[in-house]
C-alpha positions as CSV (number, residue, x, y, z in Angstrom):
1,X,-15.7,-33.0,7.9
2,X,-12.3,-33.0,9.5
3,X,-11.2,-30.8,12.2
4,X,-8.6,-29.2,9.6
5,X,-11.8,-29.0,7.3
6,X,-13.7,-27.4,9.5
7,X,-11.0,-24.8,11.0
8,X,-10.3,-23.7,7.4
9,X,-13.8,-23.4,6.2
10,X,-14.6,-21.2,9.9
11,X,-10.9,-18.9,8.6
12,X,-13.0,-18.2,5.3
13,X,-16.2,-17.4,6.7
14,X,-15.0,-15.4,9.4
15,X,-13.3,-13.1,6.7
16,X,-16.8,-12.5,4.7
17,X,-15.9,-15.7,2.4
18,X,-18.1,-16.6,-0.8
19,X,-19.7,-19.9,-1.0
20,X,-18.2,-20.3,-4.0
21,X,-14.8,-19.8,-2.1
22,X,-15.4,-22.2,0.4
23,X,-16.8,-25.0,-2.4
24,X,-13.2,-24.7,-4.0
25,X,-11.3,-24.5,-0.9
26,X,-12.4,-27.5,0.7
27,X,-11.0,-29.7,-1.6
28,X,-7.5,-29.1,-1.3
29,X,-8.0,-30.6,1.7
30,X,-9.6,-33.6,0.7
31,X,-7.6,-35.0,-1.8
32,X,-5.8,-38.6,-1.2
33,X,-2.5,-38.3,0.0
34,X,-0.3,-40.7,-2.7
35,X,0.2,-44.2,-1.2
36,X,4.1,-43.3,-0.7
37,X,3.7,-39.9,1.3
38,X,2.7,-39.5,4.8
39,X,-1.0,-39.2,5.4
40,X,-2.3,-35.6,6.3
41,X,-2.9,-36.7,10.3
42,X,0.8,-37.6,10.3
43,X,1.8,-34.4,8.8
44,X,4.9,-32.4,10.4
45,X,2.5,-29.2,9.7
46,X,-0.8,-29.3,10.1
47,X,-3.3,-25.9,10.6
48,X,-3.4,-26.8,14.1
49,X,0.5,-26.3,14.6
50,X,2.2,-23.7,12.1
51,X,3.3,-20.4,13.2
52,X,-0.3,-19.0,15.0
53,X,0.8,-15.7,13.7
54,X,0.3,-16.8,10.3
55,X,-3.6,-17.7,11.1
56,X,-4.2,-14.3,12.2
57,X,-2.7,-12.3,9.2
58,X,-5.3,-11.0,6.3
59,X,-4.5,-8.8,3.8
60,X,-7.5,-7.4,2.7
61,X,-6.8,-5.7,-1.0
62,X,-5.6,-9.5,-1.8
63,X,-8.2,-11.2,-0.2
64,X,-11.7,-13.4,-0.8
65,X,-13.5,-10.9,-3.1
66,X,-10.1,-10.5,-5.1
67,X,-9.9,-14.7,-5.5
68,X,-13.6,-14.6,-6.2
69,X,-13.0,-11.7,-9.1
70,X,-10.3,-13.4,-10.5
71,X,-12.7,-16.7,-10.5
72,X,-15.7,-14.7,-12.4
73,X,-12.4,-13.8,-14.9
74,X,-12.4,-17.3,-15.6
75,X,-15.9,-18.0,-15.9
76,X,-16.5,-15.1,-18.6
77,X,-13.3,-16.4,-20.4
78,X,-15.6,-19.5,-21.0
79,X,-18.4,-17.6,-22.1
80,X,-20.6,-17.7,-19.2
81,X,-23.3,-15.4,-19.3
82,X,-23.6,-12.6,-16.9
83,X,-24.9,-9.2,-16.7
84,X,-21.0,-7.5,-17.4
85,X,-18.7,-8.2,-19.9
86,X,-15.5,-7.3,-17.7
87,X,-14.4,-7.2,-14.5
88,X,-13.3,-3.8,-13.4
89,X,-10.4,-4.0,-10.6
90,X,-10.9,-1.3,-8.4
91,X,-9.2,-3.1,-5.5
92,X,-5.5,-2.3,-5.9
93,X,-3.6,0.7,-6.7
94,X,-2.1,-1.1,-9.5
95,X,-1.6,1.7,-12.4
96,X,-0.7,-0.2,-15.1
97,X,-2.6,-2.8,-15.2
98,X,-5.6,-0.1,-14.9
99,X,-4.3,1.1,-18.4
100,X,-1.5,4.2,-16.9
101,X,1.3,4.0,-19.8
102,X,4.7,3.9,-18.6
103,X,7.0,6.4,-18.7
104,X,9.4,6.7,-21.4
105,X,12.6,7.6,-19.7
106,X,12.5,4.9,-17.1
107,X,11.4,2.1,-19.2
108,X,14.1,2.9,-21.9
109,X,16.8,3.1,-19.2
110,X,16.1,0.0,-18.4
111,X,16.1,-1.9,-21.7
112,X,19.5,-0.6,-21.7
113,X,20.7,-2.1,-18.4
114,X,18.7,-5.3,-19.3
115,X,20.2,-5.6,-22.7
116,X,23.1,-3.2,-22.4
117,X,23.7,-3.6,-27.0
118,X,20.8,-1.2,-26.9
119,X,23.3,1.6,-25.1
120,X,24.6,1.8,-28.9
121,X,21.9,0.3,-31.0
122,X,18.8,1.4,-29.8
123,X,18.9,4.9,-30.8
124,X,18.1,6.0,-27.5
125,X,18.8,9.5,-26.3
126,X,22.1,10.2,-24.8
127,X,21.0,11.3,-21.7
128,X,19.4,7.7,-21.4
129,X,22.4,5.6,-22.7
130,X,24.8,7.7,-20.3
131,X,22.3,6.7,-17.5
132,X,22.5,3.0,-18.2
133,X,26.6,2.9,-18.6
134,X,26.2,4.8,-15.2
135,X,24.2,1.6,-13.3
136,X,25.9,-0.7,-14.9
137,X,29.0,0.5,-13.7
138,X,27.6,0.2,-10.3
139,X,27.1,-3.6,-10.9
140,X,29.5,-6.4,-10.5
141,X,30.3,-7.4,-14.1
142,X,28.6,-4.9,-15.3
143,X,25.6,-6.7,-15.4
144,X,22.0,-6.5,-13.6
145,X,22.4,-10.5,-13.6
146,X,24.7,-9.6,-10.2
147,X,23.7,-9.3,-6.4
148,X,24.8,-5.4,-5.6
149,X,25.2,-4.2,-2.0
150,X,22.7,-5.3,0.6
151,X,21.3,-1.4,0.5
152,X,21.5,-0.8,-3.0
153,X,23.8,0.5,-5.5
154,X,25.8,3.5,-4.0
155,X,25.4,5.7,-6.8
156,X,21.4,5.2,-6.4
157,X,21.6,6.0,-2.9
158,X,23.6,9.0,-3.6
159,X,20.7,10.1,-6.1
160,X,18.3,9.3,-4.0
161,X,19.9,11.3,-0.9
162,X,20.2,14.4,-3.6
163,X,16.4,14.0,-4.6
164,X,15.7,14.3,-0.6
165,X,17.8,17.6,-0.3
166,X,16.4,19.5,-3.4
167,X,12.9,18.3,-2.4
168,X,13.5,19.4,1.2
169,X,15.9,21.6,1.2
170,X,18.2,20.2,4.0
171,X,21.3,17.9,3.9
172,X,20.8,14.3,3.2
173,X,23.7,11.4,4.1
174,X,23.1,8.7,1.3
175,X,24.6,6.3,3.7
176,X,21.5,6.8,5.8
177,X,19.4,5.8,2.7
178,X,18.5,1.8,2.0
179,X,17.4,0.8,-1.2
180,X,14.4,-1.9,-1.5
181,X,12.0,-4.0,-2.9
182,X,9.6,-1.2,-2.8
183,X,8.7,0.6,0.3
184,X,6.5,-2.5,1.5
185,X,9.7,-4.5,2.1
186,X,11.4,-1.3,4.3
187,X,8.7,-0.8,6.0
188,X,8.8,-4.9,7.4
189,X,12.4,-4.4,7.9
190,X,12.3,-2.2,10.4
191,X,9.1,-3.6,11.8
192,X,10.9,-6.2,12.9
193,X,13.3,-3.9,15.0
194,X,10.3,-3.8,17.3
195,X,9.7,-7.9,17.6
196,X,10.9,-7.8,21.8
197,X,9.1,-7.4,25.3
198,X,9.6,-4.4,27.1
199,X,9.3,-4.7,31.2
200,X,7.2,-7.9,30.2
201,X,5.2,-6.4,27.7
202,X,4.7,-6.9,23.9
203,X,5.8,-4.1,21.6
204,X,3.1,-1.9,20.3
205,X,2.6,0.2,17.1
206,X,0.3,3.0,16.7
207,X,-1.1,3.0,13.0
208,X,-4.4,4.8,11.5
209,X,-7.8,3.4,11.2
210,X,-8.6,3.3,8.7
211,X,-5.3,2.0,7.7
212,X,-3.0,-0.1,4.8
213,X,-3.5,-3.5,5.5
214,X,0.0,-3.9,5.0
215,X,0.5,-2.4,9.0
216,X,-2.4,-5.0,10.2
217,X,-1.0,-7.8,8.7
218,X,3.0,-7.2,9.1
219,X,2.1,-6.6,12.7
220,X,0.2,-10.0,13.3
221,X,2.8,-11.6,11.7
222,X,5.3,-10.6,14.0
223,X,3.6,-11.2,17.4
224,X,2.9,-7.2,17.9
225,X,0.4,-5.4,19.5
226,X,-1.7,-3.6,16.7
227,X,-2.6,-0.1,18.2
228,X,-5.6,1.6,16.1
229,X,-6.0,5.2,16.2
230,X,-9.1,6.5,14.7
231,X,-8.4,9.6,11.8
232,X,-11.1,12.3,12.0
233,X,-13.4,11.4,9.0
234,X,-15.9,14.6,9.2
235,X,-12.7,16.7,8.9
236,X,-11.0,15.2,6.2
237,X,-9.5,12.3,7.9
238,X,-7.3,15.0,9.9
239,X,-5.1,13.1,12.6
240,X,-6.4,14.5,16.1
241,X,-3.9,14.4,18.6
242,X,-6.6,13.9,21.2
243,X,-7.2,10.7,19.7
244,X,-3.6,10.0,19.7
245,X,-3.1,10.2,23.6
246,X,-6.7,8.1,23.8
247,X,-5.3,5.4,21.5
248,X,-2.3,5.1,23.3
249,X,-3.3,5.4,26.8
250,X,-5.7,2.5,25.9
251,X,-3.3,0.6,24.8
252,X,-0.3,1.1,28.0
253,X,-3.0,-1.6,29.5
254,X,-1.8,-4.2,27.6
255,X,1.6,-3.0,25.5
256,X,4.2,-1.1,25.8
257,X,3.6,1.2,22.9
258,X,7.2,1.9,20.8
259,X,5.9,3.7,17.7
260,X,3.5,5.1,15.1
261,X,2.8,4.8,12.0
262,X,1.7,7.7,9.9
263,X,0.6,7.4,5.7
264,X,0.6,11.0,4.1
265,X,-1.3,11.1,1.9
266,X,-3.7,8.9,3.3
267,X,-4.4,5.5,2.1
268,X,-7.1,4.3,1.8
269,X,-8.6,8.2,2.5
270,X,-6.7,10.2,0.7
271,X,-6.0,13.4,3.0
272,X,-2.7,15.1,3.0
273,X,-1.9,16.3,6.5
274,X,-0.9,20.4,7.0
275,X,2.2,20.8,8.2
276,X,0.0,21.6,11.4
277,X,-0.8,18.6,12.0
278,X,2.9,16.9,10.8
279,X,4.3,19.3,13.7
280,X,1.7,18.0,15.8
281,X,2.7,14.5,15.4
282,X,6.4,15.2,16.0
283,X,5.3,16.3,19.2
284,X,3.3,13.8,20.2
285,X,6.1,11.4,19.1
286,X,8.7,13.2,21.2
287,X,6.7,13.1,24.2
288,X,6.2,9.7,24.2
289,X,9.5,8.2,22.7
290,X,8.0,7.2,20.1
291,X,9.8,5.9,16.8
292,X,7.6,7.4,13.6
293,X,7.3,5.6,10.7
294,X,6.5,7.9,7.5
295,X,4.6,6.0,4.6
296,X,5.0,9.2,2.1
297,X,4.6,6.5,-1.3
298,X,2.4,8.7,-2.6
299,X,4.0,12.5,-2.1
300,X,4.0,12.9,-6.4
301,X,-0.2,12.3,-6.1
302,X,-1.5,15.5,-4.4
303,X,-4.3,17.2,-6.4
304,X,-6.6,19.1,-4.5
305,X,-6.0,23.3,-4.4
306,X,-4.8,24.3,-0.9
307,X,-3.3,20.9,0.1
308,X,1.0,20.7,-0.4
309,X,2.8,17.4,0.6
310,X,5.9,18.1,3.3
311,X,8.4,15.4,4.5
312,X,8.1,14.5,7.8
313,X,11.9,14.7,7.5
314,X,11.7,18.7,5.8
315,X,9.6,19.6,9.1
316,X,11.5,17.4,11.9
317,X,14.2,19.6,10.9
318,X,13.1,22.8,10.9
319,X,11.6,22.3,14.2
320,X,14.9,22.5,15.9
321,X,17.1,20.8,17.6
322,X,14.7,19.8,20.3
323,X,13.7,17.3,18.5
324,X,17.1,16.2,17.1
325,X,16.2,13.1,19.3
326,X,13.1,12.0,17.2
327,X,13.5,8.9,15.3
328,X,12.2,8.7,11.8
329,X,12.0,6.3,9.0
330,X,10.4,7.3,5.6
331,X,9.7,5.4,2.7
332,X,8.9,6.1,-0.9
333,X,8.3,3.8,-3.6
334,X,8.3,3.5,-7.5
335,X,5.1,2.1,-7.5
336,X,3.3,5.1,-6.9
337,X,3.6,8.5,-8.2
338,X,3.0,9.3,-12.0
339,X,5.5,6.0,-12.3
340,X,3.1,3.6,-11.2
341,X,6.1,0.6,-11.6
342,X,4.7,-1.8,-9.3
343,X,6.3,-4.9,-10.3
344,X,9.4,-3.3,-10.8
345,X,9.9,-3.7,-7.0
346,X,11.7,-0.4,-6.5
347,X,11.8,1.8,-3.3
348,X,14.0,3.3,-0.6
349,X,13.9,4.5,2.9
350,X,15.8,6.9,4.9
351,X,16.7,6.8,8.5
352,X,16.7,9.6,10.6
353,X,18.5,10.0,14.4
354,X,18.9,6.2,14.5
355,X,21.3,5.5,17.1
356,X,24.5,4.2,14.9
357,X,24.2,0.3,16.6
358,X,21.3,0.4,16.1
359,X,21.4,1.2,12.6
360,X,24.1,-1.4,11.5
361,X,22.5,-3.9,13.0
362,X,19.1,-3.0,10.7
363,X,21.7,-3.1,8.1
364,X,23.2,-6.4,8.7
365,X,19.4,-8.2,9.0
366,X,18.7,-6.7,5.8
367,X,22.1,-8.1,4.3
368,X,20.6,-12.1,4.9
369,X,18.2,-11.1,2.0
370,X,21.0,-10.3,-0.2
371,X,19.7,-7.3,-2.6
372,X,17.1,-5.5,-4.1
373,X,16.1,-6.0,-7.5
374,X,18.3,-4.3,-9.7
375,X,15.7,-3.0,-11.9
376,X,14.0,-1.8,-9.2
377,X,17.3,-0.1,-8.1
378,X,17.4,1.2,-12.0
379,X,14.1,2.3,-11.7
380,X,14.9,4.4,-8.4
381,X,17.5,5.9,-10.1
382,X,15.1,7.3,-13.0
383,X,13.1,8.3,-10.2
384,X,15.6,10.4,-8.2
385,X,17.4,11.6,-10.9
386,X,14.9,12.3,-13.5
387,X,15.8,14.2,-17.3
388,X,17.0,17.9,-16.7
389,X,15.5,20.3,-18.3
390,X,17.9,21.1,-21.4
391,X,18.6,17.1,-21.5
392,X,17.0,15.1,-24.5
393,X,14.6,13.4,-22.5
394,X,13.2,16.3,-20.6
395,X,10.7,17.0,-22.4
396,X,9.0,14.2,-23.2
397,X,9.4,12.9,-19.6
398,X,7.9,16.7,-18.2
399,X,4.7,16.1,-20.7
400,X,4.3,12.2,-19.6
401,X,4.6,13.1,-15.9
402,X,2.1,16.4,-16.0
403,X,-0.1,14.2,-17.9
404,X,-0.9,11.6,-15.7
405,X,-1.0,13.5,-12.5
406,X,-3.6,16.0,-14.5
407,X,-5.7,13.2,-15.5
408,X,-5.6,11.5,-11.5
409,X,-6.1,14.9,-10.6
410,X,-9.5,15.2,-13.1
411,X,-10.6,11.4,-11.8
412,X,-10.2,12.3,-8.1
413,X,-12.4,14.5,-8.5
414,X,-14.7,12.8,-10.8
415,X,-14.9,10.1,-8.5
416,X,-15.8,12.1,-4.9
417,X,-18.6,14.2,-6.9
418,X,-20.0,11.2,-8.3
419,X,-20.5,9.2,-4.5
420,X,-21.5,12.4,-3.2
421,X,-24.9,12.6,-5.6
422,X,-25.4,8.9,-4.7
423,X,-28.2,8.4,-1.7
424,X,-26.9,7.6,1.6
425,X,-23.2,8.2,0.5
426,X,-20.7,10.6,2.0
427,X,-17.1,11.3,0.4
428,X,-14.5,12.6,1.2
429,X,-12.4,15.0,-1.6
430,X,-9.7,13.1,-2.4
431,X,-6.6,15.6,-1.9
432,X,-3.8,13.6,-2.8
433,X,-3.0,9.4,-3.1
434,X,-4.8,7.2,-5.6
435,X,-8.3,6.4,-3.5
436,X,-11.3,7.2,-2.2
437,X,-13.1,5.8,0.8
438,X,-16.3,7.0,0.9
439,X,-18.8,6.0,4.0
440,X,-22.4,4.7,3.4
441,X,-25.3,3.7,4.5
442,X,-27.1,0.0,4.3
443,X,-31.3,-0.5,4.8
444,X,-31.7,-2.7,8.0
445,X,-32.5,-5.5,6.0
446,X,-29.1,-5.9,4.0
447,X,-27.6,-5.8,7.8
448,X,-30.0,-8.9,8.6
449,X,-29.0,-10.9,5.8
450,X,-25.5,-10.2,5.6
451,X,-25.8,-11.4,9.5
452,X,-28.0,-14.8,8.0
453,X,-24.7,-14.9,5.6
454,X,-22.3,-15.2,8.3
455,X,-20.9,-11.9,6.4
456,X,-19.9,-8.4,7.7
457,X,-22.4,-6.2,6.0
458,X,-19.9,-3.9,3.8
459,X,-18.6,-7.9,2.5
460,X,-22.4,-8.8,1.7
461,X,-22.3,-5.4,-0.6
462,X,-19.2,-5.8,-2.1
463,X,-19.8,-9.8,-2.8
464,X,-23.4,-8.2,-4.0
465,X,-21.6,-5.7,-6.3
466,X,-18.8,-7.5,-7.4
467,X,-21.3,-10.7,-8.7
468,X,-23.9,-8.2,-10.2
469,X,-21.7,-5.4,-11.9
470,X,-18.1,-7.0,-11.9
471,X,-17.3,-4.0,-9.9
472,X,-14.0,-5.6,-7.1
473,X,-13.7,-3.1,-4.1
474,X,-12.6,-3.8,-0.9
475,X,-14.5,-3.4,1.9
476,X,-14.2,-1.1,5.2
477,X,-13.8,-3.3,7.5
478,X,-10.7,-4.9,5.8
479,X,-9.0,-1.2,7.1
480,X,-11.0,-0.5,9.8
481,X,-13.5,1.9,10.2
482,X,-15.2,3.2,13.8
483,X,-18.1,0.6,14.6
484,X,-21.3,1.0,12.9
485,X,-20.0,2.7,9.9
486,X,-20.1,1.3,6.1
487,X,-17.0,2.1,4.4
488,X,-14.9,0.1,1.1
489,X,-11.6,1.6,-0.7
490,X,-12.1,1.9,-4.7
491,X,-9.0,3.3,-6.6
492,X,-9.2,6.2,-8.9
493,X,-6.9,4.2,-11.1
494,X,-9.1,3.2,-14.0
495,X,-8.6,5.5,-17.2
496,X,-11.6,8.4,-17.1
497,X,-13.9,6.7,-19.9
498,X,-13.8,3.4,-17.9
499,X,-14.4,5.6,-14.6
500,X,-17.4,7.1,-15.9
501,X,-18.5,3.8,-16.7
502,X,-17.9,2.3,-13.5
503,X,-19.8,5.2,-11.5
504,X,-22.7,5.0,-13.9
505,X,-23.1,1.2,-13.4
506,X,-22.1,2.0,-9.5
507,X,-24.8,4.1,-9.3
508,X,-27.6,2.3,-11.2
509,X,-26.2,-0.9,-8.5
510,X,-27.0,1.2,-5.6
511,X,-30.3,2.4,-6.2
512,X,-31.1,-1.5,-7.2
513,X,-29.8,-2.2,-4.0
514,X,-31.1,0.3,-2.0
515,X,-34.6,-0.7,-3.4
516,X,-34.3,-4.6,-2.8
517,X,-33.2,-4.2,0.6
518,X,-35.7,-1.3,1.3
């Protein structure tokens, strides 16, 4: 086998890789080149020469057990035979295609903006029609088919700044607000702020462990220093400050640590820090210059009594002016929430204390990618400016969105009493996000053979799951968890009869497992 061969096949392995994976991947690398190209030892790219970066990225929620599922999709498509009739995607908090319905208001707005003869033809409510003429007068031509501002329609950023101020109560400047392709997209933009050596040191950033994969992989991908900080599992996945000025006392070693990133709620754990522990934070922050990066996607999904979701912005502020110095960047998304639009590609951030250079120059990189979507920017809009009540769409829009933040709220829970009864499990309660991420144990022998496998063990039982039940999770160690510990993410996404179902045939795996293994 070639070098390339081998290199790619090692890649695959490394990351808990099928065999089945590895069968279908090696190929692509042995095809014949056509007689009138270059052959692949001539190549201007080759595995041993493209951006190293780029080898040390993974994305977990997207990775080998996703292809493999999607493989098995195939197979039963086919009619092979195999003990499950579906597979279940509990890998990705992907609402919709888990069955959520959209919501009216924001779907209707935009088939209006899409096909704007539907404004008078559609029979749609006023409130939506006057919304559409609204955007549309926002976009050259009148039309969604045109690039708009770099950061986004200015009368969605003014939305969005007045959505910040009623949910905070404090002033918002909507020309500190950027519209985006979803939060994901913010978040890498100002990442990339951070890409410089400081006294001959690489930047660091300080994000949770577990953590979004998104963090792990943007920061490989960039050349910086990942800096874990473990979240205190037997209290909730609570953020210890202690642990903070561990982390990043660890890290001075090697780094120069710039800034941290914080998701409330918590994925993959689904906490939702007190304002405690938000204050905390600031602290922390301000005593070590750090930048803080505030992943609040999921603010709209908190469900457990006792637990409230504040703004790192809402409680920056009322701390003082002592820490007017603190810099912020949050980030929301239409993806999550009781929306759920993920490939709508909708978010926003908004920057906080930024010194004004500094700022415009964040704003000119993000002007080489042109624009947004603007049906993400429509769907922003919806978002930030939802039906008031006494409008024609309130009430429909109030019932959708109570609706499906009652039934998360009914399958959170479902799903954390369910693990809990399971032998060897511990979980969490779910207080806000759309996941759990319960901890549990393997028998000695599963360890062994995952080991034999060439395998982390939590990959041999999700491999093991996924092939037996049809079950796709994604395992701890793709988000980190503290050494010796068994963790994987599932969502709490699938509708409730197709949840009961899954944690009946989870459970029935287990004890099977469990058993084997023994």
């Amino acid at each position: 086998m070639s070098q390339m061969r081998l290199l790619s096949c090692a890649r695959l392995l490394s990351r808990g890789a099928a065999q089945s994976e590895i069968a279908d991947f090696v190929p692509l690398f042995s095809r014949k080149s056509p007689s009138n190209t270059r052959t692949m030892a001539s190549k201007s790219l080759t595995i041993e020469n493209i951006n190293p970066n780029i080898l040390k990225l993974e994305y977990a929620v997207r990775g080998p057990l996703v292809i493999r599922a999607a493989e098995i999709e195939k197979e039963l498509q086919k009619g092979a035979q195999k003990p499950f009739k579906t597979v279940i995607k509990a890998n990705i908090g992907d609402a919709h295609a888990m069955g959520q319905q959209p919501i009216t208001f924001i779907r209707q707005v935009i088939a209006c903006v899409t096909l704007p003869e539907l404004i008078e033809k559609g029979g749609y409510p006023e409130d939506v029609r006057q919304r559409a003429r609204d955007i549309l007068n926002g976009c050259g031509g009148q039309s969604v088919g045109s690039y708009t501002a770099s950061h986004g329609i200015e009368l969605i950023r003014r939305h969005v700044a007045e959505y910040i101020e009623r949910r905070d109560g404090h002033p918002a400047d909507w020309q500190d607000i950027v519209l985006s392709a979803g939060a994901s997209n913010a978040i890498k933009n100002v990442l990339q702020l951070f890409c410089n050596q400081i006294d001959g040191k690489n930047s660091g950033v300080m994000i949770p462990i577990p953590q979004y994969p998104l963090y792990s992989a943007s920061l490989a991908e960039y050349g910086l220093e990942q800096v874990g900080y473990y979240l205190d599992e037997d209290n909730n996945w609570a953020l210890d400050v202690s642990e903070l000025e561990r982390s990043l006392a660890e890290a001075e070693k090697k780094c120069k640590v710039r800034a941290i990133v914080v998701i409330n709620p918590g994925n993959p754990t689904g906490q939702v820090l007190t304002r405690d522990n938000i204050e905390s934070i600031i602290k922390f922050a301000k005593k070590h210059n750090l930048f803080v990066f505030a992943d609040e996607v999921y603010q709209d999904n908190v469900y457990a009594k006792g637990s409230k979701f504040f703004s790192f912005k809402k409680v920056l502020t009322e701390m003082g002016s002592e820490y007017s110095g603190v810099e912020l960047a949050s980030f929301m998304s239409v993806s999550k929430g009781y929306m759920g639009e993920c490939g709508l590609r909708g978010g926003w951030m908004e920057l906080v204390h930024l010194q004004r250079d500094v700022q415009a120059n964040l704003y000119k990189a993000i002007s080489a990618m042109l624009c947004p979507t603007t049906l993400g920017q429509a769907a922003v809009d919806c978002v930030a400016r939802p039906p008031r009540e006494g409008e024609p769409s309130f009430a429909l829009w109030k019932k959708e969105r109570d609706g499906v933040l009652a039934s998360l709220n009914k399958r959170a829970q479902m799903i954390a009493h369910t693990f809990n009864q399971m032998e060897g499990f511990h979980c969490n309660i779910v207080q806000g996000a759309m996941y759990a991420f319960p901890r549990f144990e393997l028998p000695p022998r599963a360890v062994e053979e995952a080991k034999k496998q060439n395998q982390a063990p939590d990959v041999f039982y999700a491999f093991k799951l996924l092939e037996q039940t049809g079950i796709c999770i994604v395992p701890g160690s793709g988000f980190g968890q503290r050494p010796g510990t068994y963790h994987f993410r599932t969502t709490i996404l699938p509708q409730p009869a197709l949840l009961q179902q899954m944690l009946n045939i989870f459970k029935d795996f287990h004890a099977k497992f469990t058993s084997e293994y023994k």
